[in-house]
MIPA-46206 format. One line per 5 residues: number of its first residue (from 0); their letters; for each residue x, y, z of N, C-alpha, C. Coordinates in nm, 2 decimals, always signed. Layout:
N
NUM) A) X Y Z X Y Z X Y Z ~ ... $
// end
This chain:
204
0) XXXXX) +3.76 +1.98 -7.66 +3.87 +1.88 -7.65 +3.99 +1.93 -7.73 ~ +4.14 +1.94 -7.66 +4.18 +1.94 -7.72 +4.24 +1.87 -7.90 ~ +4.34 +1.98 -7.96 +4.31 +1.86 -8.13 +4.47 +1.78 -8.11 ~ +4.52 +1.78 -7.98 +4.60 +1.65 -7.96 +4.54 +1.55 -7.92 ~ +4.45 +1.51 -7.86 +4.42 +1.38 -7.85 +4.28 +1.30 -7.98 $
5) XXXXX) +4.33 +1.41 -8.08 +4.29 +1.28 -8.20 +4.36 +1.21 -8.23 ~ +4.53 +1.21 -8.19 +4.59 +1.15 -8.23 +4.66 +1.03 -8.10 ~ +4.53 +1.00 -7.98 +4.57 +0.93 -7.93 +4.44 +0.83 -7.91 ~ +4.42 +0.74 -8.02 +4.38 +0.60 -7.98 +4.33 +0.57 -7.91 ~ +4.22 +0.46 -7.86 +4.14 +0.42 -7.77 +4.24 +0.29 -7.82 $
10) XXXXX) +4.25 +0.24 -7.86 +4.32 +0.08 -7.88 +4.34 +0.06 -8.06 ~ +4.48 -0.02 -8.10 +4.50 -0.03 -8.17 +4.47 -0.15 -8.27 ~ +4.43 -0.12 -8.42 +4.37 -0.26 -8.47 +4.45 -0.31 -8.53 ~ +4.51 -0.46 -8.47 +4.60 -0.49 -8.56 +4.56 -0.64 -8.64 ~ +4.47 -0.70 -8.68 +4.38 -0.73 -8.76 +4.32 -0.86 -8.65 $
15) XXXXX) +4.34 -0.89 -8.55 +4.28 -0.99 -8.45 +4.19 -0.90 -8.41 ~ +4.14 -0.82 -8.36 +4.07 -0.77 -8.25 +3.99 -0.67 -8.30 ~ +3.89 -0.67 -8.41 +3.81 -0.63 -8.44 +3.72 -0.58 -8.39 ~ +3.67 -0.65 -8.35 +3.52 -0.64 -8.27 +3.55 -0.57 -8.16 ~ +3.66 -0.60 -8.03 +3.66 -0.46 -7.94 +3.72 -0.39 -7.97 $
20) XXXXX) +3.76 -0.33 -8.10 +3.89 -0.23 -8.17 +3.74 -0.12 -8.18 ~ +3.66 -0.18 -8.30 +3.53 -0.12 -8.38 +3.43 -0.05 -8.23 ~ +3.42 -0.13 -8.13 +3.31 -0.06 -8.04 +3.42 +0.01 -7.97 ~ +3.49 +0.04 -7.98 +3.60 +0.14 -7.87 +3.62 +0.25 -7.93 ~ +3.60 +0.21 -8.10 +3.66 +0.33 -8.20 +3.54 +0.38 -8.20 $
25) XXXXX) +3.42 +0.35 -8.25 +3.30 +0.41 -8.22 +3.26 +0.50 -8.16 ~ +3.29 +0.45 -7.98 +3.24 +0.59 -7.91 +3.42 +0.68 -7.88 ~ +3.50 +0.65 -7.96 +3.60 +0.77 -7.95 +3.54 +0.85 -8.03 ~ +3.53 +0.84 -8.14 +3.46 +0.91 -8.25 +3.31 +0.98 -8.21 ~ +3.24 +0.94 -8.15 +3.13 +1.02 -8.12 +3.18 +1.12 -8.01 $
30) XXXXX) +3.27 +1.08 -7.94 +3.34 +1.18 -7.79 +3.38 +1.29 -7.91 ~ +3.44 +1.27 -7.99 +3.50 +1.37 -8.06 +3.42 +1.46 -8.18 ~ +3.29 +1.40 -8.18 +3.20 +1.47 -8.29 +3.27 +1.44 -8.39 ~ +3.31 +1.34 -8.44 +3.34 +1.29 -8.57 +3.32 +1.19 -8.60 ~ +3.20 +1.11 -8.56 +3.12 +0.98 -8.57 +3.04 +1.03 -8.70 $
35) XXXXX) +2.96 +1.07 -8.76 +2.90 +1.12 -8.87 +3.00 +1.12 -8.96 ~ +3.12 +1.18 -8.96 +3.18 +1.19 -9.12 +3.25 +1.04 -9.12 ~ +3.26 +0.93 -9.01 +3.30 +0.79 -9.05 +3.18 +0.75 -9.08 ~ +3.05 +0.77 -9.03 +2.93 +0.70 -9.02 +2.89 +0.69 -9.18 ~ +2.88 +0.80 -9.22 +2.79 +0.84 -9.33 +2.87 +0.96 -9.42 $
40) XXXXX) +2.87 +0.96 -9.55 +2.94 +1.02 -9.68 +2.86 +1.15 -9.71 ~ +2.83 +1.21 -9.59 +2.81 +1.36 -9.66 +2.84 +1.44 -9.72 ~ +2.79 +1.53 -9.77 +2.82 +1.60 -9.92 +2.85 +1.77 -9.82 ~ +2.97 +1.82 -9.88 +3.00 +1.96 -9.83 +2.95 +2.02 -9.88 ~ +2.87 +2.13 -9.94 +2.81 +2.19 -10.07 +2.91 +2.34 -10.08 $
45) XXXXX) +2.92 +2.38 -10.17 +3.02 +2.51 -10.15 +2.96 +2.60 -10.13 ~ +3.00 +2.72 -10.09 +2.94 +2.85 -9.98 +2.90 +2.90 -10.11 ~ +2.82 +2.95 -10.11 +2.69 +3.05 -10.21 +2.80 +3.22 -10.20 ~ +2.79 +3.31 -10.30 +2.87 +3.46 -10.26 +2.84 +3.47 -10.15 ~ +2.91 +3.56 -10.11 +2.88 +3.65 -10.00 +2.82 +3.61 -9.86 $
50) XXXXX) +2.87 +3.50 -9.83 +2.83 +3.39 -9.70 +2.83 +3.48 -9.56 ~ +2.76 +3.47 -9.45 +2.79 +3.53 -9.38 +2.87 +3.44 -9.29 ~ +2.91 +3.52 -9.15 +3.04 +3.39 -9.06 +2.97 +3.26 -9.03 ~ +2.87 +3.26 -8.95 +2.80 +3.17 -8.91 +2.80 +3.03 -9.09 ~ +2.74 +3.08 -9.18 +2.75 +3.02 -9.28 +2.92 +2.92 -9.29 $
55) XXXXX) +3.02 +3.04 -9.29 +3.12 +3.01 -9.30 +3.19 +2.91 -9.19 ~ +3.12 +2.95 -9.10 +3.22 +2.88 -8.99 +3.14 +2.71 -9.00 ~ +3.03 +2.72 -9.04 +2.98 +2.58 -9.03 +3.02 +2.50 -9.16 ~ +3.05 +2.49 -9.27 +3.13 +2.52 -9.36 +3.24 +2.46 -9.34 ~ +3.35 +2.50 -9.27 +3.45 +2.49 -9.21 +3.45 +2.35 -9.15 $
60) XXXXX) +3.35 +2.38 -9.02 +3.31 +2.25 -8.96 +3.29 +2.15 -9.02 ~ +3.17 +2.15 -9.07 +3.19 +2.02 -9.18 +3.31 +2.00 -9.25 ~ +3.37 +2.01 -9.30 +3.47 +2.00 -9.37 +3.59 +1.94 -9.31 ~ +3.60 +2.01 -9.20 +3.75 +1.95 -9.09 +3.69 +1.81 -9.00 ~ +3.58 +1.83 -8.98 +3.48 +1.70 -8.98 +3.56 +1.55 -9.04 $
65) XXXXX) +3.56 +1.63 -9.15 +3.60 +1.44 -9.24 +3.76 +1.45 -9.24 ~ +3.82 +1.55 -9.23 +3.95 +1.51 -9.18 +4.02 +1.51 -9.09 ~ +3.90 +1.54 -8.97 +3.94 +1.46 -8.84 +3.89 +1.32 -8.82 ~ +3.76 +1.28 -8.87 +3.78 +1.13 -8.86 +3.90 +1.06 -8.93 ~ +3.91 +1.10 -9.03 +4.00 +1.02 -9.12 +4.16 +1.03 -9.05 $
70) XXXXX) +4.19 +1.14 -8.95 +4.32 +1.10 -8.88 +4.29 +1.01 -8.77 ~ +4.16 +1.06 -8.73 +4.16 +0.92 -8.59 +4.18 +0.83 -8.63 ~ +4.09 +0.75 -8.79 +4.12 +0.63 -8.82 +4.27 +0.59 -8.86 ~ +4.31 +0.67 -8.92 +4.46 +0.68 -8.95 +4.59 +0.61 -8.84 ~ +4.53 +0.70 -8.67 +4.59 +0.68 -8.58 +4.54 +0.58 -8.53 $
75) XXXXX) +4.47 +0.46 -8.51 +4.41 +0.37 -8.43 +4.43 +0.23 -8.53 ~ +4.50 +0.26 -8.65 +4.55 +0.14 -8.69 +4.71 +0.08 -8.68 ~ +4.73 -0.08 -8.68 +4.87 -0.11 -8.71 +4.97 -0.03 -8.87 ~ +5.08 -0.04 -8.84 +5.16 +0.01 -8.98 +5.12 -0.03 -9.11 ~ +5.08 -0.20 -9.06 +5.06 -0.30 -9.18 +4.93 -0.22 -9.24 $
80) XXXXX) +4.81 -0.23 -9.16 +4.71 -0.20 -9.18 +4.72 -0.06 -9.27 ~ +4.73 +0.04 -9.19 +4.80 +0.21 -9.25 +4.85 +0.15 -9.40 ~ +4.94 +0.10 -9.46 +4.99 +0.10 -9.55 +4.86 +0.07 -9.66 ~ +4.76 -0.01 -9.64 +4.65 -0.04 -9.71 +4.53 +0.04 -9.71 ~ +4.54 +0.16 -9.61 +4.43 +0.22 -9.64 +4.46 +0.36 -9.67 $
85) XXXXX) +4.63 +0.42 -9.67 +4.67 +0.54 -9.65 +4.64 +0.61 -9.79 ~ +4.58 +0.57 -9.91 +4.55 +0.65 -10.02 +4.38 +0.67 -10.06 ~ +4.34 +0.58 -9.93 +4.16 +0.59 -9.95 +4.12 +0.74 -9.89 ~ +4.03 +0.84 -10.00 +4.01 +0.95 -9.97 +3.93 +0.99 -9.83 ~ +3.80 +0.93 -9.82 +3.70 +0.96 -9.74 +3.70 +0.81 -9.59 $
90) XXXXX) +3.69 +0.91 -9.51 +3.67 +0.80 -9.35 +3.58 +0.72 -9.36 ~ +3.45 +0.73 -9.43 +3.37 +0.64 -9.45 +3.40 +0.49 -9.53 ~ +3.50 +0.52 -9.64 +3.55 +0.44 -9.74 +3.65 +0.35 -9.62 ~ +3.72 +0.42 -9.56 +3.82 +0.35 -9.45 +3.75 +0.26 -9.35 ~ +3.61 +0.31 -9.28 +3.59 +0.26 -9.19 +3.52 +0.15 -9.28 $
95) XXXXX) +3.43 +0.13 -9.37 +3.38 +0.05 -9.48 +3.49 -0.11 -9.52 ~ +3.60 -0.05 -9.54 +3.72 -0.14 -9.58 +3.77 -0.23 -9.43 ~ +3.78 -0.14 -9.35 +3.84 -0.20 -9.24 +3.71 -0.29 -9.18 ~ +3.61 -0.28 -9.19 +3.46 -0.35 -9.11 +3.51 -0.49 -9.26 ~ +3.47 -0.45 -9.37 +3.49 -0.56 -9.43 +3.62 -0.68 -9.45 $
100) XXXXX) +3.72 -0.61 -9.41 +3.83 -0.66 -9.42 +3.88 -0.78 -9.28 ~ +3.79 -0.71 -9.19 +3.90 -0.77 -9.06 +3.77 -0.80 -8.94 ~ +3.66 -0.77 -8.99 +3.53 -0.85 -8.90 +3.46 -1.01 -8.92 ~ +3.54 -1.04 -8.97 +3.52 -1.22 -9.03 +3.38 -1.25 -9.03 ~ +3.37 -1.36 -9.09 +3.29 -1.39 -9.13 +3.15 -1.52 -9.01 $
105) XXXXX) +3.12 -1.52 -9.08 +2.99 -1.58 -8.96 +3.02 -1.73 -8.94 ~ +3.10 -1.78 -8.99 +3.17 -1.93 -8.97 +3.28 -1.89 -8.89 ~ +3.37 -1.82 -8.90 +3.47 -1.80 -8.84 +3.43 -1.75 -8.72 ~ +3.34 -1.66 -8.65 +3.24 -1.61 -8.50 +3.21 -1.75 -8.50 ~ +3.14 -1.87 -8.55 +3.09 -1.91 -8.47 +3.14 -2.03 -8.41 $
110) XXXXX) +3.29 -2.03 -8.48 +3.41 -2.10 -8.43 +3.45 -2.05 -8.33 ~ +3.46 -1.91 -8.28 +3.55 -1.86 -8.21 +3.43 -1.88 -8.06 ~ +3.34 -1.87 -8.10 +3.24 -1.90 -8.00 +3.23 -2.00 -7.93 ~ +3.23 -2.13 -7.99 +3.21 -2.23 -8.01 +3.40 -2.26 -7.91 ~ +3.48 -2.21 -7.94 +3.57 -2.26 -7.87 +3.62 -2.15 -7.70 $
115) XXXXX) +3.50 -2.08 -7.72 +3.50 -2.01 -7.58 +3.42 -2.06 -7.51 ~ +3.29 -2.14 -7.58 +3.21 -2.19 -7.45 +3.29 -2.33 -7.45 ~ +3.37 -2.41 -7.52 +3.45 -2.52 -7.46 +3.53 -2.48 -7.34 ~ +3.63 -2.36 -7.32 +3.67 -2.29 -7.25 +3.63 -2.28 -7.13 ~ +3.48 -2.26 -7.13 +3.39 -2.18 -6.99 +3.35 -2.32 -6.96 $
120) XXXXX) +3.33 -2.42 -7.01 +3.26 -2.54 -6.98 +3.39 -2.60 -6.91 ~ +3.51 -2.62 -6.95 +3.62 -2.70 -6.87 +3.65 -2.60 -6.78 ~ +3.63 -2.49 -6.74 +3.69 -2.40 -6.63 +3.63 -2.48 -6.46 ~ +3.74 -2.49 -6.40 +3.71 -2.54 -6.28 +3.77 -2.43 -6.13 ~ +3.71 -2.42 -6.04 +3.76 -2.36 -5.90 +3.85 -2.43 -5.83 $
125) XXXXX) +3.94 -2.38 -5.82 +4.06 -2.47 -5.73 +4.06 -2.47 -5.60 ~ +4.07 -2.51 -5.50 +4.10 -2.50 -5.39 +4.16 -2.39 -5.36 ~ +4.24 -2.33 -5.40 +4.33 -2.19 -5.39 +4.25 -2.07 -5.46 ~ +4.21 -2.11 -5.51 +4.10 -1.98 -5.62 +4.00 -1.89 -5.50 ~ +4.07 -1.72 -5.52 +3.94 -1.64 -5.43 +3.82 -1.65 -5.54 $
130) XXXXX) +3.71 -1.60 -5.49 +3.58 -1.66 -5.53 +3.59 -1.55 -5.67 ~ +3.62 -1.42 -5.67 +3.66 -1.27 -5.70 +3.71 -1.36 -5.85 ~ +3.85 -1.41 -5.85 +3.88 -1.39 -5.92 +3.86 -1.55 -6.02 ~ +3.78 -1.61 -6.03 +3.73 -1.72 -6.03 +3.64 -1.69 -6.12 ~ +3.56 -1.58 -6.09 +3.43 -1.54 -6.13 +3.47 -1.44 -6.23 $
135) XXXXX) +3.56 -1.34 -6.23 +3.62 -1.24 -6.36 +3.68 -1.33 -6.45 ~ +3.73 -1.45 -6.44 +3.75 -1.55 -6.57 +3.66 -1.56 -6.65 ~ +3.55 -1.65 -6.60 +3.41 -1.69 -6.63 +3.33 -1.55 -6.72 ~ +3.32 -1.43 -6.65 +3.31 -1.33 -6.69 +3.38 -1.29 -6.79 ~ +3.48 -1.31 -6.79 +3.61 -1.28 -6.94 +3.58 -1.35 -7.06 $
140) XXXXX) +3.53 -1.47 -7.02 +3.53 -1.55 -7.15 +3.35 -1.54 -7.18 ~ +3.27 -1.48 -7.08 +3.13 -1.44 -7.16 +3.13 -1.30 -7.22 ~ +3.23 -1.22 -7.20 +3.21 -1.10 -7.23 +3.28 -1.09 -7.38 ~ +3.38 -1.22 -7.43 +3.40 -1.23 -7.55 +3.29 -1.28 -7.66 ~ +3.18 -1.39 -7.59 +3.11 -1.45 -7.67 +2.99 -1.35 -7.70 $
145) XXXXX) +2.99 -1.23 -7.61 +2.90 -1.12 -7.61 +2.93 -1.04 -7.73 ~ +3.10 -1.01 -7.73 +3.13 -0.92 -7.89 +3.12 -0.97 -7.93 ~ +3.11 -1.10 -7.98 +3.07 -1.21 -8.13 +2.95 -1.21 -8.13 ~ +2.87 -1.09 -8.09 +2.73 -1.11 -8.12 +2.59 -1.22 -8.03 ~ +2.69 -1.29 -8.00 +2.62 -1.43 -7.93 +2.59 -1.38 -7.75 $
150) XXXXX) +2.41 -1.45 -7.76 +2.39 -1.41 -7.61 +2.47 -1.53 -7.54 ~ +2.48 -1.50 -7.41 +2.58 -1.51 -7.28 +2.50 -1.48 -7.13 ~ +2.42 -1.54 -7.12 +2.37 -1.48 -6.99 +2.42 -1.48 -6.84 ~ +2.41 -1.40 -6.74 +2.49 -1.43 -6.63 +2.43 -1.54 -6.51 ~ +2.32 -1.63 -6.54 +2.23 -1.69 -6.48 +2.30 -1.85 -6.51 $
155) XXXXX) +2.44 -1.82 -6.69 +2.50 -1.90 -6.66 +2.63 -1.96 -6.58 ~ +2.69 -1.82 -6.60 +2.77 -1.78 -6.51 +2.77 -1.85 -6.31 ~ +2.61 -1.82 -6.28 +2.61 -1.86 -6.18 +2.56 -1.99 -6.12 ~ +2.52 -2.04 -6.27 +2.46 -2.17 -6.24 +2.67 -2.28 -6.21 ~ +2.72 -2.20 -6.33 +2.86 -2.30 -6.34 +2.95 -2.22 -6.20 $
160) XXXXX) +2.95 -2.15 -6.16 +3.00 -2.09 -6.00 +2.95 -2.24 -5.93 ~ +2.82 -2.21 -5.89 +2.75 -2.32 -5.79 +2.81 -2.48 -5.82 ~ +2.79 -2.51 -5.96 +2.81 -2.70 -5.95 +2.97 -2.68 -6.00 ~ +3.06 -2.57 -5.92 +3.19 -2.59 -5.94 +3.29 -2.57 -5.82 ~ +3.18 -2.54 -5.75 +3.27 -2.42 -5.64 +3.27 -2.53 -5.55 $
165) XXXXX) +3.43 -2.53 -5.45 +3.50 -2.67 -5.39 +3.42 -2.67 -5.26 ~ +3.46 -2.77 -5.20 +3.42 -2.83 -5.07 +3.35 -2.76 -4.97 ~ +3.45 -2.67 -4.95 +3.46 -2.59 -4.86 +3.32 -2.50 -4.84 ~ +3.26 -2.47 -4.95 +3.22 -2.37 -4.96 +3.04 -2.45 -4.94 ~ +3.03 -2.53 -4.92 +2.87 -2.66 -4.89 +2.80 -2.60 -4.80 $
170) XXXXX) +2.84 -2.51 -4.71 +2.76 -2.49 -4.62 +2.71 -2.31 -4.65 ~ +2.83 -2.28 -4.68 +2.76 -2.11 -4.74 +2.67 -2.19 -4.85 ~ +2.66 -2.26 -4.97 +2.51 -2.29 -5.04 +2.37 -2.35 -4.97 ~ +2.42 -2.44 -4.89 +2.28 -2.50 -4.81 +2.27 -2.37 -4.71 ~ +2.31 -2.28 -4.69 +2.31 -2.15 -4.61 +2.19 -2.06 -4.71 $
175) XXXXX) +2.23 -2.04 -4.85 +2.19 -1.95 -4.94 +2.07 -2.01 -4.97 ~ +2.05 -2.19 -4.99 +1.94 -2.27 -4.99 +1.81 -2.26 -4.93 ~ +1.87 -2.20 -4.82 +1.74 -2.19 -4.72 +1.73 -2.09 -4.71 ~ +1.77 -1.94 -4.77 +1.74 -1.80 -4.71 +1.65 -1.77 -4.87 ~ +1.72 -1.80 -5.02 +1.67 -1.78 -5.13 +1.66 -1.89 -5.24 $
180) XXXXX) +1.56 -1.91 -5.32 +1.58 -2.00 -5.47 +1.70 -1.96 -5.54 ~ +1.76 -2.06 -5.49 +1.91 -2.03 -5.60 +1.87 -2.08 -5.73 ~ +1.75 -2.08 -5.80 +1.72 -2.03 -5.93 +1.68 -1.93 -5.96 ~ +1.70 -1.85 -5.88 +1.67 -1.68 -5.92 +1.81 -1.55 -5.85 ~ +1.86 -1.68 -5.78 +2.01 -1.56 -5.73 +2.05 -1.53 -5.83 $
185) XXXXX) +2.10 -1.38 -5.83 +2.14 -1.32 -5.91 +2.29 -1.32 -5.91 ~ +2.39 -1.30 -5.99 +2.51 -1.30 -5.95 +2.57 -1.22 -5.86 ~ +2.56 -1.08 -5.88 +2.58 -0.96 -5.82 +2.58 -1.08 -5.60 ~ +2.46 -1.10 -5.64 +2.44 -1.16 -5.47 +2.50 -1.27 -5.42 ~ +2.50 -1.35 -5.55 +2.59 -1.48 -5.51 +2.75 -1.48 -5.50 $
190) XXXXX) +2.81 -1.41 -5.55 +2.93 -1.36 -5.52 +2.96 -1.27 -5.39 ~ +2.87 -1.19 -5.36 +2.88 -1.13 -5.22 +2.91 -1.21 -5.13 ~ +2.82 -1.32 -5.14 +2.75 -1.44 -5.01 +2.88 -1.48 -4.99 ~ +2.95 -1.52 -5.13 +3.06 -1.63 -5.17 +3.21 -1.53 -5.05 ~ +3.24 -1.42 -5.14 +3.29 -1.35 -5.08 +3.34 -1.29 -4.92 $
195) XXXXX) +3.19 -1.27 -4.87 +3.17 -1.25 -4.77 +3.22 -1.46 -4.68 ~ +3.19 -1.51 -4.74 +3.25 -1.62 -4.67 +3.36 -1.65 -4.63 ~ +3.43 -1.56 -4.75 +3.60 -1.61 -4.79 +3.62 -1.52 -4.67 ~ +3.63 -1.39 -4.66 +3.65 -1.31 -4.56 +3.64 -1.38 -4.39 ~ +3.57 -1.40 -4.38 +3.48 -1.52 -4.26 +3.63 -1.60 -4.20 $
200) XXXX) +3.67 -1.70 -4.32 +3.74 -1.77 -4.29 +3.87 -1.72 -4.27 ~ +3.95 -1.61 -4.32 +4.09 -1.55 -4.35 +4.07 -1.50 -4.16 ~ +3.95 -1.43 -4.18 +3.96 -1.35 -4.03 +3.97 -1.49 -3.84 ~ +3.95 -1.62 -3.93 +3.98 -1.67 -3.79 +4.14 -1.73 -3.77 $
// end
């Protein structure tokens, strides 16, 4: 990989967005083989006389190791942020400060949780709403309660589709009623069905 795109970010942390900042920065860092010198504070040891290249070159590696994480981290934060971590030596100490600093605390998750399932709970289907994009809402606001750690299943997802979805749509369910236990439809299928209906109706 080129050594320009250490300096281009998977997403920036500007102290809200922690949680998808940290799993984005994660696997950049592993794409780049420099997940180890953020992960963990390894020790360089200095080359013994008379090293041979192989000795040397790995050496090397380690070494540029820790100061390529430390620019990725460098580059993946706000200015504000940069200004507070720009004199910390090692990536590990950076990535340590930033986890502590800006991953909140377990009251504060379980507020933010807590006000996304209020969220998913008042979400209604409109008369105008494709089924598609109805369902990527629903999906948006479980896939946040997911980064907070908190399970989210999609069984609920499909349970709040069904006792939400408008008028119109009574006979694709008494349809799906009789072919499967819509306590075991999966979503993946019940959106097809849904879908495939909507299509049905555009086409007459």
């Amino acid at each position: 990989m080129e050594e320009s795109s250490l300096t281009v970010a998977p997403s920036i942390l500007n102290g809200d967005n922690y949680e998808t900042w940290a799993v984005r920065m994660t696997v950049h860092l592993q794409a780049l083989d420099v997940w180890e010198a953020a992960e963990e504070n390894y020790e360089v040891p200095s080359l013994e006389a008379n090293p041979n290249v192989a000795q040397m070159k790995l050496h090397k590696e380690r070494k540029t190791r820790k100061a390529k994480a430390k620019a990725c981290l460098f580059a993946a934060v706000s200015p504000s942020i940069f200004i507070k971590i720009m004199k910390i030596d090692l990536g590990t100490e950076i990535w340590e400060y930033l986890k502590e600093g800006y991953k909140g605390d377990e009251r504060i998750k379980n507020m933010q949780v807590m006000n996304l399932i209020r969220e998913f709970e008042m979400k209604k289907m409109k008369e105008s709403d494709a089924v598609k994009i109805y369902a990527t809402q629903l999906l948006s606001i479980a896939d946040k309660v997911r980064l907070l750690g908190k399970e989210f299943s999609n069984e609920k997802i499909v349970q709040k589709i069904l006792v939400t979805l408008p008028e119109k749509y009574e006979a694709t369910i008494s349809s799906l009623e009789n072919s499967n236990d819509l306590s075991t439809i999966n979503l993946t299928e019940l959106l097809h069905s849904l879908e495939a209906m909507e299509q049905r109706r555009l086409m007459r």
